[in-house]
C-alpha positions as CSV (number, residue, x, y, z in Angstrom):
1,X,5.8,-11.7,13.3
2,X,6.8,-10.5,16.5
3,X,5.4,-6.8,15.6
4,X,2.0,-8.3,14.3
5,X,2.1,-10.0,18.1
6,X,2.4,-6.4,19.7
7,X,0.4,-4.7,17.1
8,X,3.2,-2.4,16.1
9,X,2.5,-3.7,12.4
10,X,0.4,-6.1,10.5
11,X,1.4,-8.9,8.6
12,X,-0.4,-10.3,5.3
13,X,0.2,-13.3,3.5
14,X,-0.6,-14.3,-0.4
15,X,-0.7,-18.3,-0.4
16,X,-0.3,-20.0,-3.2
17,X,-3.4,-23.0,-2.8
18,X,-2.5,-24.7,-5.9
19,X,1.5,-25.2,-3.8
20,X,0.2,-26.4,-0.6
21,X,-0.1,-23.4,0.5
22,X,3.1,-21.9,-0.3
23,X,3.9,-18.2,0.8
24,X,4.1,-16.1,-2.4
25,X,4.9,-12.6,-1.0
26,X,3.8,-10.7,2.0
27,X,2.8,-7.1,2.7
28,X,2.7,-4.8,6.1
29,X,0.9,-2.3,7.4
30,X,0.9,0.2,10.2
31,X,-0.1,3.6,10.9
32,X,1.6,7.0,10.3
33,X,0.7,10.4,9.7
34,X,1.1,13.0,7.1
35,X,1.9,17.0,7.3
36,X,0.1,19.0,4.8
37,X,3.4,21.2,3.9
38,X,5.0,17.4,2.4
39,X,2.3,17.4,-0.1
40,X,1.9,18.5,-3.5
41,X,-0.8,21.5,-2.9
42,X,-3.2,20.3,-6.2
43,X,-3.4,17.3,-3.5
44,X,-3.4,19.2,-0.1
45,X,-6.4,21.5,-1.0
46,X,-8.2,19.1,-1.2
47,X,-8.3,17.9,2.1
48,X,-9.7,19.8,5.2
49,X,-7.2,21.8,7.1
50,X,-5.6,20.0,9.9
51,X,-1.6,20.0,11.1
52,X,-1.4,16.5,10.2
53,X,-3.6,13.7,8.6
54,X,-3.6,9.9,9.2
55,X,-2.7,7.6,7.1
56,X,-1.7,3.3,6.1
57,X,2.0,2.7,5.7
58,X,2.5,0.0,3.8
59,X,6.1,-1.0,5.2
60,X,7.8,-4.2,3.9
61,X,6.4,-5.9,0.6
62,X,8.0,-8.3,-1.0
63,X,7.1,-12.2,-3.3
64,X,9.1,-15.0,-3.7
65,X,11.6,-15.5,-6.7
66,X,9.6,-18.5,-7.9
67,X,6.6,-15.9,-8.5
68,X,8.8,-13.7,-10.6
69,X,6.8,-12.6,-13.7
70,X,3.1,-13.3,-12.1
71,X,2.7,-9.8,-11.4
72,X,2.6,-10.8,-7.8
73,X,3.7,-7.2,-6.5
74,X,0.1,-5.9,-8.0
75,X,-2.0,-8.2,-6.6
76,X,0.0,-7.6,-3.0
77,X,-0.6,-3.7,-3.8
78,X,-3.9,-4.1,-4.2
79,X,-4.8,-5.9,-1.1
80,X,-3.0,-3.4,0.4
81,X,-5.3,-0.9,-0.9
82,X,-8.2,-3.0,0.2
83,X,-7.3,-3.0,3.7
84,X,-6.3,0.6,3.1
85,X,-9.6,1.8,2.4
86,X,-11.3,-0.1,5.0
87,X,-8.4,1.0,7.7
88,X,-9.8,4.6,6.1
89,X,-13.5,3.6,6.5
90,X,-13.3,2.9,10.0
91,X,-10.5,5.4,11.7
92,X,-10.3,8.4,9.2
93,X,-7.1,7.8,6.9
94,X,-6.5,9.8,3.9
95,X,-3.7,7.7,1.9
96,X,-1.6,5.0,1.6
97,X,2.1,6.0,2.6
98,X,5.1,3.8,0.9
99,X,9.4,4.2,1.4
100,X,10.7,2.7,-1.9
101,X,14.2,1.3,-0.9
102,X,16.0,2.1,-5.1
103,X,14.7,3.9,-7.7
104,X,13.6,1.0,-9.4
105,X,10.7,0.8,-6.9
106,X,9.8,4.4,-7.2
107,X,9.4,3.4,-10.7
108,X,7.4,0.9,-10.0
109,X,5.0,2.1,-7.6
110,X,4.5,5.5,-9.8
111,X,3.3,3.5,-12.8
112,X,0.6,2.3,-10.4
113,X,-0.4,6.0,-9.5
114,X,2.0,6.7,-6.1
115,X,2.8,10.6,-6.0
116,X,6.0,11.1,-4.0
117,X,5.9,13.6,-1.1
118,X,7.8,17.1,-1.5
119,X,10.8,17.1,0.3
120,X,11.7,13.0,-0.2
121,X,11.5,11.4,-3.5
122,X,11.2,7.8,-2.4
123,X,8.4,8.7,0.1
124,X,5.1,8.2,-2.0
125,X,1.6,8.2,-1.2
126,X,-1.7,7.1,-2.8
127,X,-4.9,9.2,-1.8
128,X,-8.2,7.1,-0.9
129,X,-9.5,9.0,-4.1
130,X,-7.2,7.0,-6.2
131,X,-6.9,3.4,-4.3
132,X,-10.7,3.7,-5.2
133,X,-10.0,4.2,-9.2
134,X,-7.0,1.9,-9.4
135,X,-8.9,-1.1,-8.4
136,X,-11.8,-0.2,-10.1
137,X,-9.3,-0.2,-13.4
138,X,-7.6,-3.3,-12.4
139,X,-10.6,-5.3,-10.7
140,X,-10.9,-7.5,-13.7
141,X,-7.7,-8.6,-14.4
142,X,-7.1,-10.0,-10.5
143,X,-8.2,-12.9,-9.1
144,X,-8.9,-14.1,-5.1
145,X,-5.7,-14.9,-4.0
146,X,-5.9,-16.1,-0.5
147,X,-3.8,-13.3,1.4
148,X,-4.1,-14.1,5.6
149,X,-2.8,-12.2,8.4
């Protein structure tokens, strides 16, 4: 909490309601940038021509054990998008940026569309583009958690 204080990083909470308001998992967010040259090109074309390109860092996620097999991590991930895109809509990001600590979380966050950069395999990113399409896929099977910061 003491980097949400001094706005080095944002903390977000998913509370369980029906547990008196139990914390389930958490997510955080800060800024970063990325350099063209780390991308894949089929992705850096795309985008205009700059040395460098903002973008959301998701940095810690994580849900308690008791939530093990609720699929918590995807509706965490997907808030994260949400505040993602409108991070994008008001500053001018152009992707969500994660560091998977194992491989098992590479795995993890490719099956839900992450790329990983060039030059470091457990550095992956997630265009606007495609935040935009994976919750329009998965919209229906989520429900309103309540997730405070």
């Amino acid at each position: 909490m003491k980097d949400n204080n001094r706005n080095v990083s944002a903390v977000y909470v998913l509370l369980d309601t029906d547990r008196d308001r139990k914390v389930a998992g958490y997510f955080t967010l800060s800024n970063c940038r990325i350099v063209p040259d780390t991308l894949p090109g089929s992705v850096a074309k795309k985008l205009n021509a700059y040395p460098d390109w903002g973008a959301t860092k998701l940095g810690r996620m994580a849900r308690d054990d008791f939530y093990g097999g609720y699929d918590i991590g995807t509706v965490l991930v997907a808030r994260a998008f949400r505040v993602a895109l409108r991070v994008a809509e008001l500053s001018g990001t152009v992707a969500l940026v994660v560091d998977a600590k194992n491989d098992r979380l590479v795995a993890w966050y490719r099956g839900r569309g992450f790329i990983p950069f060039l030059n470091a395999t457990r550095t992956l990113f997630m265009t606007n583009a495609n935040m935009h399409a994976y919750l329009e896929a998965i919209e229906s099977q989520l429900t309103a958690p309540s997730i405070d910061k």
